[in-house]
MIDOSE-1310 file (N, C-alpha, C; in nm, 2 decimals, decimal comma, always signed):
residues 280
xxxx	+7,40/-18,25/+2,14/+7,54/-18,20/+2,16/+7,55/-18,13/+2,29; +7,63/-18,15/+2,38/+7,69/-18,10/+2,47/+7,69/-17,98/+2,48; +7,72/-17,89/+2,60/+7,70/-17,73/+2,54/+7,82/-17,70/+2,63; +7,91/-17,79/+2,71/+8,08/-17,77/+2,74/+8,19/-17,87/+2,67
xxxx	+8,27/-17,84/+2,69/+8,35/-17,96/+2,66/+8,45/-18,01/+2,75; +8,41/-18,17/+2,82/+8,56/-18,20/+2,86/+8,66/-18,20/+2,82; +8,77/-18,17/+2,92/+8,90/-18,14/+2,88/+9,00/-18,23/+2,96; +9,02/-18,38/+2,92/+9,13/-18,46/+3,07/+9,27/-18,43/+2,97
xxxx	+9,33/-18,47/+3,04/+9,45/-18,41/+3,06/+9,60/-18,56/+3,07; +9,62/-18,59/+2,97/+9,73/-18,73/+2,99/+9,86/-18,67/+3,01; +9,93/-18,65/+3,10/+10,05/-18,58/+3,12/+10,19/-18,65/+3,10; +10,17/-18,79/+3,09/+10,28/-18,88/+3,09/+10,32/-19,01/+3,02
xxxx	+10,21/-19,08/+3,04/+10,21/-19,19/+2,96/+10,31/-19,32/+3,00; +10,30/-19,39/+2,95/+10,42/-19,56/+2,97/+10,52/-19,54/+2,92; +10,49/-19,49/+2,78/+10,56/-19,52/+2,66/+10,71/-19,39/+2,65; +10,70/-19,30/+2,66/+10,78/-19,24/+2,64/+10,95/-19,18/+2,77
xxxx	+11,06/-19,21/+2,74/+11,15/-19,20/+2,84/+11,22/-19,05/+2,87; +11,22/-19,03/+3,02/+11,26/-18,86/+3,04/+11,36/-18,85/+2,99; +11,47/-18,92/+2,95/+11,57/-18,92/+2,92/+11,57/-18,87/+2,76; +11,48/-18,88/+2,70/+11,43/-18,86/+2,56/+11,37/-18,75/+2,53
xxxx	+11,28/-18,69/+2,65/+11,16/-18,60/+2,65/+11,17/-18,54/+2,77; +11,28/-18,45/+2,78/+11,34/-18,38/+2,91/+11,19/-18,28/+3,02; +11,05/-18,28/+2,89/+10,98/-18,17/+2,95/+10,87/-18,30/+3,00; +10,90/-18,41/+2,98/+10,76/-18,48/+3,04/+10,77/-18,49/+3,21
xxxx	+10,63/-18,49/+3,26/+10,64/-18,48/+3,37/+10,63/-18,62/+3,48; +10,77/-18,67/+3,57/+10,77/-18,76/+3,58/+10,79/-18,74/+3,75; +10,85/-18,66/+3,77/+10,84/-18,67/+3,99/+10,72/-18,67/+4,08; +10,69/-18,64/+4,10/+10,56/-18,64/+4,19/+10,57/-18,46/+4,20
xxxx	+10,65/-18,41/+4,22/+10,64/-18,29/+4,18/+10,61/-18,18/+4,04; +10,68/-18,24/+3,99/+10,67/-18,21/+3,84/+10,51/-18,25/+3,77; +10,45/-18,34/+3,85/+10,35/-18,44/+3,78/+10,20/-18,30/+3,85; +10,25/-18,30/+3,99/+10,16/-18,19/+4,06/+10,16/-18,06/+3,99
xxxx	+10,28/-18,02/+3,95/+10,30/-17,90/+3,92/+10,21/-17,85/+3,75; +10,24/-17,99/+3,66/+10,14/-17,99/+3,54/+9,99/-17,97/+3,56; +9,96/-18,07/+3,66/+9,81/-18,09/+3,69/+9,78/-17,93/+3,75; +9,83/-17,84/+3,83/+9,79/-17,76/+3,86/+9,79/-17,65/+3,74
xxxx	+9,90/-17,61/+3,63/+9,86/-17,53/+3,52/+9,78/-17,58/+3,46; +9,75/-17,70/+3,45/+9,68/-17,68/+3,33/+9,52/-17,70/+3,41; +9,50/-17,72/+3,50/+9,33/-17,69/+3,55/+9,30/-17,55/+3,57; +9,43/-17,49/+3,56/+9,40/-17,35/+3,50/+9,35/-17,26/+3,38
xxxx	+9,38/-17,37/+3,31/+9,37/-17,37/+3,16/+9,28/-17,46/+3,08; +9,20/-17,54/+3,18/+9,09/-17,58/+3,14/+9,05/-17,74/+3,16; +9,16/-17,79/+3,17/+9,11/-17,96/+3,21/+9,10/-17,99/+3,36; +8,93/-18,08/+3,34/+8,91/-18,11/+3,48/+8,96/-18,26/+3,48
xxxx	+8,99/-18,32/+3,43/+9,00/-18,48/+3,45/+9,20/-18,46/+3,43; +9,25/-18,56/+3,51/+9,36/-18,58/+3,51/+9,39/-18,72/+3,47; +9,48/-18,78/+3,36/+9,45/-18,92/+3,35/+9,62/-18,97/+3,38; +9,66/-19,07/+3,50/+9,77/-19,03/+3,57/+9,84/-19,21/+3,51
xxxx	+9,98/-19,20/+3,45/+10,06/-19,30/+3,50/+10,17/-19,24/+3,58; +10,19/-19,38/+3,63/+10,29/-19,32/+3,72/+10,42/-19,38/+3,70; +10,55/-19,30/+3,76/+10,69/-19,33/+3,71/+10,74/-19,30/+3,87; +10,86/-19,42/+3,84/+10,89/-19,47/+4,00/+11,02/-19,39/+3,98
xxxx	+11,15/-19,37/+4,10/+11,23/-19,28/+4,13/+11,37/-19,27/+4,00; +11,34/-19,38/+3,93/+11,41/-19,40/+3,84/+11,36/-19,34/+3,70; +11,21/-19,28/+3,72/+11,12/-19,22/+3,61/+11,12/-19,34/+3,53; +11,10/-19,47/+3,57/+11,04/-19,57/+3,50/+10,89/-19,61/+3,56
xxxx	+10,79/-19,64/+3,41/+10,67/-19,68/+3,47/+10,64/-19,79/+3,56; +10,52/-19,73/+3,69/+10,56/-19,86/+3,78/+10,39/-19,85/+3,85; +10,34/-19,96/+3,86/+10,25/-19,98/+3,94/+10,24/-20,01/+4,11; +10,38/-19,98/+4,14/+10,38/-19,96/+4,31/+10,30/-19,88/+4,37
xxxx	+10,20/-19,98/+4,43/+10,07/-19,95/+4,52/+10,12/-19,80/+4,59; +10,20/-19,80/+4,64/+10,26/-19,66/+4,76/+10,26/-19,58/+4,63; +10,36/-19,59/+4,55/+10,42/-19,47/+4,45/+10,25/-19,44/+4,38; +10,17/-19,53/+4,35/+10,08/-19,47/+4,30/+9,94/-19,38/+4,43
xxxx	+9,97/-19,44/+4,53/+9,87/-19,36/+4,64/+9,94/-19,22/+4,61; +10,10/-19,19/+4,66/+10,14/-19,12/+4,67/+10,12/-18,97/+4,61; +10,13/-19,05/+4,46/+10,09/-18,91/+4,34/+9,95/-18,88/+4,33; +9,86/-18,97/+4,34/+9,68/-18,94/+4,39/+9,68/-18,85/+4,50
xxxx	+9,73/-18,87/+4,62/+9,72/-18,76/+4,70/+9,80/-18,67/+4,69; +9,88/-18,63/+4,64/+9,97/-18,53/+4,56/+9,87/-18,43/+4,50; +9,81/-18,50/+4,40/+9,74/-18,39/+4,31/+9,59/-18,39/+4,40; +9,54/-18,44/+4,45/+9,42/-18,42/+4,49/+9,45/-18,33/+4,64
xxxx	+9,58/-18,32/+4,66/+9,61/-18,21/+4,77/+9,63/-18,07/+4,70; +9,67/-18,06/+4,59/+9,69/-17,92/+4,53/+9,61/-17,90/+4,39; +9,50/-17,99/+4,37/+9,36/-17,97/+4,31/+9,28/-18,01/+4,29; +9,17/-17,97/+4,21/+9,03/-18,02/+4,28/+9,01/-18,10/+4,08
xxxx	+9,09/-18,14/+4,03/+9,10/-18,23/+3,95/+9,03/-18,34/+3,94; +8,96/-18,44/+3,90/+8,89/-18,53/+3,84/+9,05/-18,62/+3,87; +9,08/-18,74/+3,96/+9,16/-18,84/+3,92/+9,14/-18,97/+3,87; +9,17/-18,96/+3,74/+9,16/-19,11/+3,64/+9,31/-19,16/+3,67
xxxx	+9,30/-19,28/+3,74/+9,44/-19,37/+3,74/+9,38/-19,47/+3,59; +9,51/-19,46/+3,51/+9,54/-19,62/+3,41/+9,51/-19,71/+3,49; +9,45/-19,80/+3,44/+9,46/-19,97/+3,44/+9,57/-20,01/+3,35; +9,59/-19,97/+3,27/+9,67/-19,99/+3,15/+9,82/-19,99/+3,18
xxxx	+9,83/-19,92/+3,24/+9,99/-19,95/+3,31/+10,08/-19,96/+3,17; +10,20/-20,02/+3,18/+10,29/-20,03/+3,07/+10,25/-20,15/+2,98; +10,26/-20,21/+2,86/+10,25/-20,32/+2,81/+10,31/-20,45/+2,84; +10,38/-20,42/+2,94/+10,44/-20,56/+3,00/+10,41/-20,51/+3,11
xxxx	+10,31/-20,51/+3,22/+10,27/-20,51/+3,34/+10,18/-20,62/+3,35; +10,19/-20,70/+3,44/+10,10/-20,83/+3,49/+9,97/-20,79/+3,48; +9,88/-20,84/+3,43/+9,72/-20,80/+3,46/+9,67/-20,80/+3,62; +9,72/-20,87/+3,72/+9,71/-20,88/+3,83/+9,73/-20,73/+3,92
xxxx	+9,85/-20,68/+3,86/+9,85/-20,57/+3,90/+9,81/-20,45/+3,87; +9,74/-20,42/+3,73/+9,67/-20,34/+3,68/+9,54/-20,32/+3,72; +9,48/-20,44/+3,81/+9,36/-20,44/+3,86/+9,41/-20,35/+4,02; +9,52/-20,37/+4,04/+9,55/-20,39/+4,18/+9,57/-20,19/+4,22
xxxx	+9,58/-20,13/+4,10/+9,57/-19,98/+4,08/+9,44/-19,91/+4,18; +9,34/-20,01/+4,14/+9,24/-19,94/+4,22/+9,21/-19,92/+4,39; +9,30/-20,04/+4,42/+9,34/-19,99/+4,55/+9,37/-19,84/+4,60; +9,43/-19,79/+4,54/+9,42/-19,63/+4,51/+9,36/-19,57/+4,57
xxxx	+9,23/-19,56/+4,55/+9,11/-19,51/+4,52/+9,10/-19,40/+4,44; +9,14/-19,39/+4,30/+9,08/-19,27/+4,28/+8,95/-19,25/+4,24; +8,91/-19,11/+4,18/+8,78/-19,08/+4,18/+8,80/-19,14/+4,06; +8,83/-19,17/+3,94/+8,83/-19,22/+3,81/+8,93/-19,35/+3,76
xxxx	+8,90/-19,46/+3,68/+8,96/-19,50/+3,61/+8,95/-19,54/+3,48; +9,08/-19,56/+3,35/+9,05/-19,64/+3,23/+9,01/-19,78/+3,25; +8,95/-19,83/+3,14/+8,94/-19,96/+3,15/+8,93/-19,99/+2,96; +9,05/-20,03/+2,97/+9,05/-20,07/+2,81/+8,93/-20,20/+2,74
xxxx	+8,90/-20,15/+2,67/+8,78/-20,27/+2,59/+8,83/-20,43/+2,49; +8,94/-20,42/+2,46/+9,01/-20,49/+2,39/+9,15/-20,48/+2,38; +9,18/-20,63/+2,36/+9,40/-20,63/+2,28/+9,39/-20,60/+2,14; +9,49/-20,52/+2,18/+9,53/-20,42/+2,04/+9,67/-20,46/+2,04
xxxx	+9,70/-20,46/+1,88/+9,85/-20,45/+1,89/+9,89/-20,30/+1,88; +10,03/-20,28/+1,95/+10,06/-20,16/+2,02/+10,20/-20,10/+1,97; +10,19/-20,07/+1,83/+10,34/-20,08/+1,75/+10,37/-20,19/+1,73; +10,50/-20,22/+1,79/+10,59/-20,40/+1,78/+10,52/-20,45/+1,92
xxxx	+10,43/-20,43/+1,99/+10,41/-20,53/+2,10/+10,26/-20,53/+2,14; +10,21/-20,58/+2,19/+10,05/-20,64/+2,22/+10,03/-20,57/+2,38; +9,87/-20,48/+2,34/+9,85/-20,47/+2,51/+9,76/-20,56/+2,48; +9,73/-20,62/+2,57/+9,64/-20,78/+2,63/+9,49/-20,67/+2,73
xxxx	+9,41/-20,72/+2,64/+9,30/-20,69/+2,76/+9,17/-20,78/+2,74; +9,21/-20,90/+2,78/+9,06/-21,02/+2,76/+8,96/-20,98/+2,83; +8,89/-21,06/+2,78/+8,76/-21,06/+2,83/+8,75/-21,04/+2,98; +8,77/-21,14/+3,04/+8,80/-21,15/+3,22/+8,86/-21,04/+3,25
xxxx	+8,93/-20,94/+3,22/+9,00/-20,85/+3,28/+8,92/-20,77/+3,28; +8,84/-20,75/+3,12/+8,78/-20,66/+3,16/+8,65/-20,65/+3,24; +8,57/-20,77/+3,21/+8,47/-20,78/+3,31/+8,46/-20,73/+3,48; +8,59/-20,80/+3,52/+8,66/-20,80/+3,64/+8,74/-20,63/+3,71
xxxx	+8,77/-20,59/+3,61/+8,73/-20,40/+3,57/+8,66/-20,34/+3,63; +8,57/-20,40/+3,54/+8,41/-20,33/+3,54/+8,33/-20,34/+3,67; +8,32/-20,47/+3,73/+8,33/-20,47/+3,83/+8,32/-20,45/+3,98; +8,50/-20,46/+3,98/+8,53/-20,42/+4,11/+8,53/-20,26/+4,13
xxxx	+8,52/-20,20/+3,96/+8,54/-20,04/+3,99/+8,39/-20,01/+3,98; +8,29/-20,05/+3,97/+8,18/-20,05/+4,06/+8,15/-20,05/+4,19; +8,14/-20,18/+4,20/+8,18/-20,17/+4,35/+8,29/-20,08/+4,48; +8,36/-20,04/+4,39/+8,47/-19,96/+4,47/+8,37/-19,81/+4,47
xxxx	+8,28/-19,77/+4,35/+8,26/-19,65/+4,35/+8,36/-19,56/+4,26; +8,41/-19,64/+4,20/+8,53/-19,57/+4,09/+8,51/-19,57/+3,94; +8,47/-19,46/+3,87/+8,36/-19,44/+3,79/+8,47/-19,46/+3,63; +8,47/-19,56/+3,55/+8,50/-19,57/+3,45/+8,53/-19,50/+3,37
xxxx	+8,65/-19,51/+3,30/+8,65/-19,44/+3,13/+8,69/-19,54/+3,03; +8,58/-19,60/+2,96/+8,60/-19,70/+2,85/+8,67/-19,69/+2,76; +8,78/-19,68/+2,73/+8,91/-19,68/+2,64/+8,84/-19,77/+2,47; +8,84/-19,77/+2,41/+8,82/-19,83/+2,25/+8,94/-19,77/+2,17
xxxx	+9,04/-19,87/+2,12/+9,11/-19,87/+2,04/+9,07/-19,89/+1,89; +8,92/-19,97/+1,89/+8,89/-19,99/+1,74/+8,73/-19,99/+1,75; +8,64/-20,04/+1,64/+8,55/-20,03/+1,62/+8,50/-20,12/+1,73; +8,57/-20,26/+1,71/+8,51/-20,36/+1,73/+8,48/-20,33/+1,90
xxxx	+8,57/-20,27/+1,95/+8,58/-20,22/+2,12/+8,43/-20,18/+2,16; +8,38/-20,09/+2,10/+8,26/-20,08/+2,14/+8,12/-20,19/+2,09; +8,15/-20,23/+2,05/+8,07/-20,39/+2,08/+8,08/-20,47/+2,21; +8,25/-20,46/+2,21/+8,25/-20,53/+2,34/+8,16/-20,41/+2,45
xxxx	+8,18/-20,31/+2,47/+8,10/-20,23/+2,57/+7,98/-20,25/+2,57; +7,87/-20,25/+2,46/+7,70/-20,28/+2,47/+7,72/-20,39/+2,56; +7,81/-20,52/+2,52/+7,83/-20,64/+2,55/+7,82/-20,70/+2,71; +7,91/-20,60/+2,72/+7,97/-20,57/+2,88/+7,84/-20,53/+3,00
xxxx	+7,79/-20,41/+2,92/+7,72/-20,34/+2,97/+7,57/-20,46/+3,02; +7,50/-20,50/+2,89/+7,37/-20,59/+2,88/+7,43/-20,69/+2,97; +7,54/-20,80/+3,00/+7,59/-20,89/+3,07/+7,58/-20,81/+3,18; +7,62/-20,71/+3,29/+7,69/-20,68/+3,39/+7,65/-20,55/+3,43
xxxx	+7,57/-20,47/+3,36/+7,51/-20,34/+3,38/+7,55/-20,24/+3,40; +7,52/-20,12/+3,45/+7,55/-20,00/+3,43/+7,67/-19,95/+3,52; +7,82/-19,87/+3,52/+7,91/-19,83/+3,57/+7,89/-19,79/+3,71; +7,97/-19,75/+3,80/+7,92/-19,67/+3,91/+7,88/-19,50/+3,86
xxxx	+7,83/-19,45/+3,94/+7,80/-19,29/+3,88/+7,70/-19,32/+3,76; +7,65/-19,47/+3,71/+7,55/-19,49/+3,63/+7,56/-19,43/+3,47; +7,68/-19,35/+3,43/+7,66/-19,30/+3,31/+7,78/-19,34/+3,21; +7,79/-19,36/+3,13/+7,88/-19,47/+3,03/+7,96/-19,35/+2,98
xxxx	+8,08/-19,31/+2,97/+8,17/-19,23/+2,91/+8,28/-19,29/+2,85; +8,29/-19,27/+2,72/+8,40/-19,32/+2,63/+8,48/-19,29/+2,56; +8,63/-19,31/+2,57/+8,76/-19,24/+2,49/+8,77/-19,36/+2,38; +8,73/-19,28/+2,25/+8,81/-19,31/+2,14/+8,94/-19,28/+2,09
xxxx	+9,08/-19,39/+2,12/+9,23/-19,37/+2,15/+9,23/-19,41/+1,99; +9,30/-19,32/+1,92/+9,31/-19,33/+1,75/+9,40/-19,27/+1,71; +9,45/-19,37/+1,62/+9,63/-19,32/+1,56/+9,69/-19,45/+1,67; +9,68/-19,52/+1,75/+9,80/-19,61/+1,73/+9,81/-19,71/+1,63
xxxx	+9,93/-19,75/+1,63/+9,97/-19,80/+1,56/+9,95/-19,94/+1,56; +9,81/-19,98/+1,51/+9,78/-20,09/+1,51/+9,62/-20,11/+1,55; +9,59/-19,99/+1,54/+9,43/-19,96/+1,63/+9,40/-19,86/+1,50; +9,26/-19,82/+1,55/+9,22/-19,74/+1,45/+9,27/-19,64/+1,38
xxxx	+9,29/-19,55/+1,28/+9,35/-19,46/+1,26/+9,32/-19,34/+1,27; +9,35/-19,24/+1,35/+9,34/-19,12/+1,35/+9,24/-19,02/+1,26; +9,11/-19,07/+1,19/+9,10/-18,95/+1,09/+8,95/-18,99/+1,15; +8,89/-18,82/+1,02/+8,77/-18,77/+1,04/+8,68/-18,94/+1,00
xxxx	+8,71/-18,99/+0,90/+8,59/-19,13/+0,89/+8,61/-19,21/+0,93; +8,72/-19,25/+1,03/+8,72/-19,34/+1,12/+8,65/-19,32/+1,29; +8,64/-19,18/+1,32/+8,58/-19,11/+1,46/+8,43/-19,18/+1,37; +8,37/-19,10/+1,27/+8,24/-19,13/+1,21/+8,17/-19,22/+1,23
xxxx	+8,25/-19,35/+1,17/+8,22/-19,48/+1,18/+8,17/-19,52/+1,36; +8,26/-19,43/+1,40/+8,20/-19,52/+1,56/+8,12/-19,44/+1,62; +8,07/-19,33/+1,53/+7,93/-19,27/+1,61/+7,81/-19,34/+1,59; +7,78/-19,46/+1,49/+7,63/-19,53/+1,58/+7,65/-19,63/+1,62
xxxx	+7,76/-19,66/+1,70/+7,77/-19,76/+1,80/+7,82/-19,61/+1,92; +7,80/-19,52/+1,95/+7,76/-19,43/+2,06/+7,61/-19,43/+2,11; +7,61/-19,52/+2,24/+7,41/-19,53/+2,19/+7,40/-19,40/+2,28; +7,27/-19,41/+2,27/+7,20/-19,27/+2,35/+7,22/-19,23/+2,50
xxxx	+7,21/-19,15/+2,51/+7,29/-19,13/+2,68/+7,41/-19,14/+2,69; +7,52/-19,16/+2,63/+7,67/-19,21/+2,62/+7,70/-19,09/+2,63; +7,83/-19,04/+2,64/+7,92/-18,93/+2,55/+8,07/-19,03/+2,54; +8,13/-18,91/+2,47/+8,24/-18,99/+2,42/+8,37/-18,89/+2,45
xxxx	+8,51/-18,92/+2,45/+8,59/-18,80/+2,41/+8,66/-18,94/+2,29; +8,74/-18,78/+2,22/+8,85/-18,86/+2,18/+8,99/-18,77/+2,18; +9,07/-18,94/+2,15/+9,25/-18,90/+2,17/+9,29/-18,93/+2,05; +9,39/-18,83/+2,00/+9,49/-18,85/+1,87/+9,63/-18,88/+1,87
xxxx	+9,67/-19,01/+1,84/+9,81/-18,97/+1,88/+9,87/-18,95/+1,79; +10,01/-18,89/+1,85/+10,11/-18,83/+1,77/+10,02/-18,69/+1,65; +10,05/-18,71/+1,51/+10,05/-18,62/+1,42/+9,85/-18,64/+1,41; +9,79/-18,73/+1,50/+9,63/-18,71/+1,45/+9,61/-18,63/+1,56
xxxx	+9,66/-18,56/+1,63/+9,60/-18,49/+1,74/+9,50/-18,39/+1,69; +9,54/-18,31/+1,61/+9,45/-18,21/+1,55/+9,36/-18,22/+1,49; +9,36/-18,31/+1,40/+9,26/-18,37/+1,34/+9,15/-18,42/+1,43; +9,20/-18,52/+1,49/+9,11/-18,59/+1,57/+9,02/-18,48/+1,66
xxxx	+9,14/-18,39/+1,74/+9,00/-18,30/+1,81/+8,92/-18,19/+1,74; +8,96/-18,19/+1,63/+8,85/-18,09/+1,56/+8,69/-18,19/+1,50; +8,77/-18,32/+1,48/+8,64/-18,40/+1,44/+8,54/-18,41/+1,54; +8,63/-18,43/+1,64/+8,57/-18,49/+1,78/+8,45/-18,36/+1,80
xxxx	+8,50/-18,23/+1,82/+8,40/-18,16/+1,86/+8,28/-18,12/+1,76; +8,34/-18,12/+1,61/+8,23/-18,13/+1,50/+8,11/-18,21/+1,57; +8,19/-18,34/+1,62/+8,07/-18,43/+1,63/+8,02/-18,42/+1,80; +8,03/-18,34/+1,87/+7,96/-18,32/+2,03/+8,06/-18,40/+2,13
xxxx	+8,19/-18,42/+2,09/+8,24/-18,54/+2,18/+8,32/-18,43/+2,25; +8,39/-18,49/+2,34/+8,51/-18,42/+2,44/+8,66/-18,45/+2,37; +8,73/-18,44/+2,47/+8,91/-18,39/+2,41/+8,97/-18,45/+2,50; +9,10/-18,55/+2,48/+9,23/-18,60/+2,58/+9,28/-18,56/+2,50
xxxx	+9,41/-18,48/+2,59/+9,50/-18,41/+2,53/+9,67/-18,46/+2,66; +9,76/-18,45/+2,58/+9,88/-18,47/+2,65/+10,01/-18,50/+2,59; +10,10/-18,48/+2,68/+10,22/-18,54/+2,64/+10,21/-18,72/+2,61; +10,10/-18,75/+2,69/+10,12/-18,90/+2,69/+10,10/-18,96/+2,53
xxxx	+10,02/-18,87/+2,46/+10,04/-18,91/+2,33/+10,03/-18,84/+2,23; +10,11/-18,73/+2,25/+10,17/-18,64/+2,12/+10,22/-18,59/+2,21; +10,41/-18,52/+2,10/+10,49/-18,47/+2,15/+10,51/-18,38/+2,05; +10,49/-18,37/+1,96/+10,49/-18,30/+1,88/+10,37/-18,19/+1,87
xxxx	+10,40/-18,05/+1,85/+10,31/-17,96/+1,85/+10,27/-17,88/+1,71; +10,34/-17,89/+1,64/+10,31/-17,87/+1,45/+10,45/-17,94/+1,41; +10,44/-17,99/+1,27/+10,54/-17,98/+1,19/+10,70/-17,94/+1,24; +10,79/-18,06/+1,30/+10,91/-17,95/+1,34/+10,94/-17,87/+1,44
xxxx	+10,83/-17,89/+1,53/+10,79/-17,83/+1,67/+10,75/-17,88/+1,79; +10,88/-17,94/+1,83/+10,81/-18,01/+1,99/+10,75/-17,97/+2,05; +10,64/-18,04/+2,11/+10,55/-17,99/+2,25/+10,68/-17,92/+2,35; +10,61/-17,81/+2,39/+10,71/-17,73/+2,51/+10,66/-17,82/+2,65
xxxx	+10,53/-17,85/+2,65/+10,49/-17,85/+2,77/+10,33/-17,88/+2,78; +10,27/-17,98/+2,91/+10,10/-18,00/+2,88/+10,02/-17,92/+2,88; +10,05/-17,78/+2,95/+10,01/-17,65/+2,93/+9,96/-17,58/+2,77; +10,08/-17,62/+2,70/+10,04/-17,57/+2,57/+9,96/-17,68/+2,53
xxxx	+9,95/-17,76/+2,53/+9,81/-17,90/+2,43/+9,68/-17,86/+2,51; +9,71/-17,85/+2,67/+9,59/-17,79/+2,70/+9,49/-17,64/+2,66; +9,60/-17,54/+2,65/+9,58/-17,41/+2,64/+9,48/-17,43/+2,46; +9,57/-17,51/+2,37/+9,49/-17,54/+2,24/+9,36/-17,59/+2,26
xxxx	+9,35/-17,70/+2,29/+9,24/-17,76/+2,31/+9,14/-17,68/+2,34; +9,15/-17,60/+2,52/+9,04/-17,49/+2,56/+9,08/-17,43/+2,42; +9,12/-17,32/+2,36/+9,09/-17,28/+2,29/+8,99/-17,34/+2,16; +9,02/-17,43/+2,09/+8,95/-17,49/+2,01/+8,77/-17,48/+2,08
xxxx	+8,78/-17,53/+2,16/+8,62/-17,58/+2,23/+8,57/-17,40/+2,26; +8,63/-17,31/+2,25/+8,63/-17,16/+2,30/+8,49/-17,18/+2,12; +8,58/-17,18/+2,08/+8,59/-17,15/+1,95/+8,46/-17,23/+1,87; +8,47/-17,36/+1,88/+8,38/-17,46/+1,94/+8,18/-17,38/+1,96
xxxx	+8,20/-17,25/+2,05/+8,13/-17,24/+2,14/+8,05/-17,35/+2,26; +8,17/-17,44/+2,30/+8,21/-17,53/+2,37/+8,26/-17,51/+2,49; +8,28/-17,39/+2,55/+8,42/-17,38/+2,67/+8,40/-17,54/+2,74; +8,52/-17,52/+2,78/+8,59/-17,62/+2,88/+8,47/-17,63/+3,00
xxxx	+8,48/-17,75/+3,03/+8,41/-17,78/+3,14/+8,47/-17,73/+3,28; +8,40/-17,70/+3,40/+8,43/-17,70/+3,53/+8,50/-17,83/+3,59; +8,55/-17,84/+3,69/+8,57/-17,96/+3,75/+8,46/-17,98/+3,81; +8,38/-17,92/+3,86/+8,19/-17,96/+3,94/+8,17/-17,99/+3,82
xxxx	+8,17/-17,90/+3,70/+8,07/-17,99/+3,59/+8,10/-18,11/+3,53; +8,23/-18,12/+3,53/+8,28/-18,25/+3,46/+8,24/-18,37/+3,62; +8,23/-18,35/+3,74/+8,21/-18,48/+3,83/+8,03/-18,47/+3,77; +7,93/-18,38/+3,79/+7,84/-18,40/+3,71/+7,78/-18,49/+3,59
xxxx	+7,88/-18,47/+3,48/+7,82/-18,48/+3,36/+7,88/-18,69/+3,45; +7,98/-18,70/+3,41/+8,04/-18,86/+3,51/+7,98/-18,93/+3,55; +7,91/-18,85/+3,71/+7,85/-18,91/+3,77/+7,98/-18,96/+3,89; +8,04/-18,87/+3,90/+8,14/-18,86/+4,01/+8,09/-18,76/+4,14
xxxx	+8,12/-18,92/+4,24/+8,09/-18,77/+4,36/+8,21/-18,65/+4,40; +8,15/-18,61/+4,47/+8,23/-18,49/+4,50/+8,30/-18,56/+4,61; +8,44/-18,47/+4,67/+8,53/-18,51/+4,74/+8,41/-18,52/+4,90; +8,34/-18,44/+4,93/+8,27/-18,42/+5,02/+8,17/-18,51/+5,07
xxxx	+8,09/-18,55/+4,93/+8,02/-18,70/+4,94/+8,12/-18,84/+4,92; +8,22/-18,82/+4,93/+8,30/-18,94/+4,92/+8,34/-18,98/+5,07; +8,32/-18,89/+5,13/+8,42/-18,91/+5,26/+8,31/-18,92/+5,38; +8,13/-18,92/+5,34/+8,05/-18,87/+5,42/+8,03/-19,06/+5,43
């Protein structure tokens, strides 16, 4: 067991419209301005989609440079860009994210159905993932929507070898709708397909949020937390803002005797370089 805990941070997501969800953060300002409270409050990883001037999700190469150097100008944040993009985004261009460069990206393990519609993640995509964000030096976060997902990862792995930064880190995404579900014996089940050396976080959406991160840390894993996938903050209570899911979370891991990770500690544990050895 870990003796900190990661804390990334999903501040926005595909799925949800500002027009619906007045506090989600969708400008390049508003997006900077989240990332900066809440690495105050304890998350080093940032996990970024991006939304174009219409606050619709968009994989425009500029729009997404744009907000990477945004937040990596006003913090020293961990940047994970999606591959994942919206559910109707071309696979061509979800690869095309990493042009970017950020220091991090997802890389989903499998198609899941995704409420009423299908994210698509074959085999070749993900191989081709895996990859080129090796070779770029852009250090993975293996996404599993279900059991079977981490099969495909041993799979991945024995075919094509070890990530850049050399250390395998994995989000178990639970509660959608059509993927695993949200609870304490479903996290369980996918702890001995965690092999040794791994770590894991996990994500709850919607009403498994709490559930899920109190199992998560029972069991030594890390925490995504965000607007991107809960909006709701108890019973009847909208999320105010990513500040408060973050502010929970560190607290939980406080509690935990867990605290929150560093951003040095979290490029560490990764196997992310630092901004200094990236540019050397």
């Amino acid at each position: 067991m870990t003796t900190g805990t990661l804390i990334t941070l999903a501040p926005t997501g595909a799925e949800s419209a500002k027009a619906d969800v007045p506090a989600l953060p969708v400008t390049v300002e508003e997006v900077v301005a989240t990332a900066r409270d809440c690495e105050a409050l304890g998350a080093a990883v940032v996990h970024l989609h991006v939304r174009d001037l219409d606050t619709r999700p968009t994989l425009d190469l500029g729009r997404v440079r744009e907000v990477v150097a945004a937040v990596r100008g006003s913090t020293d944040l961990v940047v994970q860009l999606s591959s994942g993009g919206a559910v109707t985004d071309p696979l061509p261009d979800r690869v095309a994210v990493l042009d970017a460069d950020p220091d991090a990206a997802s890389l989903s393990l499998g198609t899941v159905n995704f409420g009423r519609d299908v994210f698509s993640n074959p085999w070749d995509l993900i191989v081709e993932l895996h990859t080129q964000m090796r070779d770029r030096g852009i250090v993975p976060e293996y996404e599993a929507f279900d059991l079977g997902h981490l099969a495909t990862l041993s799979r991945l792995l024995d075919r094509h070898g070890l990530p850049a930064g050399g250390h395998v880190h994995v989000d178990l995404v639970m509660g959608v709708p059509g993927g695993m579900p949200g609870t304490t014996g479903a996290l369980a089940a996918c702890l001995p397909a965690i092999e040794p050396g791994w770590t894991f976080a996990a994500t709850g959406v919607g009403r498994t949020s709490l559930p899920v991160m109190l199992a998560a840390l029972s069991a030594g894993g890390h925490l995504r937390v965000g607007m991107e996938d809960t909006l709701t903050y108890a019973p009847g209570e909208p999320v105010r803002d990513n500040a408060q899911l973050v502010a929970r979370a560190a607290g939980l891991a406080r509690i935990a005797q867990r605290p929150a990770l560093t951003t040095t500690e979290a490029r560490e544990l990764l196997g992310i370089r630092t901004r200094q050895e990236a540019t050397r």
